[in-house]
N, C-alpha and C positions, 0 to 999 in steps of 0.2 A: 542578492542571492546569486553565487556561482551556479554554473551549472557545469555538468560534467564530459570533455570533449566525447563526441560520439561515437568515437571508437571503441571508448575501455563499458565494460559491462556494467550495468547499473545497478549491481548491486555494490560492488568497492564502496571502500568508505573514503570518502572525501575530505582534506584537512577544513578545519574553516574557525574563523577568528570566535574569540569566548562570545562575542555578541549575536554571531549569527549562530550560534547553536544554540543558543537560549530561544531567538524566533521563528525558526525553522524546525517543519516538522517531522516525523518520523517519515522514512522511504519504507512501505512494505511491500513485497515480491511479491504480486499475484501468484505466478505457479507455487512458489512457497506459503502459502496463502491457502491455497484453496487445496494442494499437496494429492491432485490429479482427480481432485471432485467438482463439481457444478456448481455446490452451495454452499455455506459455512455459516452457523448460527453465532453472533456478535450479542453479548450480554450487555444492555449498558443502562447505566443508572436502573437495576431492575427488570429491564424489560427484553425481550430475544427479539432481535432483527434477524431477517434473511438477507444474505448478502449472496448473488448470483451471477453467474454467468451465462447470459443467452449464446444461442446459436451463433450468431455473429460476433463473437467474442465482448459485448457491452458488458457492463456493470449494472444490477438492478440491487437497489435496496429496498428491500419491503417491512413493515412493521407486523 
């Protein structure tokens, strides 16, 4: 896996060969993401997760 030099912003898209796009996975933009809220409910197979952000900028996933 490339990674992408630290300068350019990580959302750009990056070229990359047929094989690595196939194993590589989706980049998604927390502020785009959460689009200036705390919490964001993720539906999956059925079920709603909370996906959050603490005080100190973590990740918590709750069921």
């Amino acid at each position: 896996m490339t990674h992408p030099p630290a300068h350019r912003n990580r959302t750009e898209t990056y070229a990359a060969t047929p094989h690595q796009r196939q194993s590589e996975s989706a980049v998604l933009d927390s502020t785009r993401l959460f689009s200036g809220k705390n919490e964001v409910q993720i539906l999956h197979d059925g079920q709603i997760y909370r996906l959050r952000v603490t005080k100190n900028g973590k990740l918590i996933l709750n069921k």
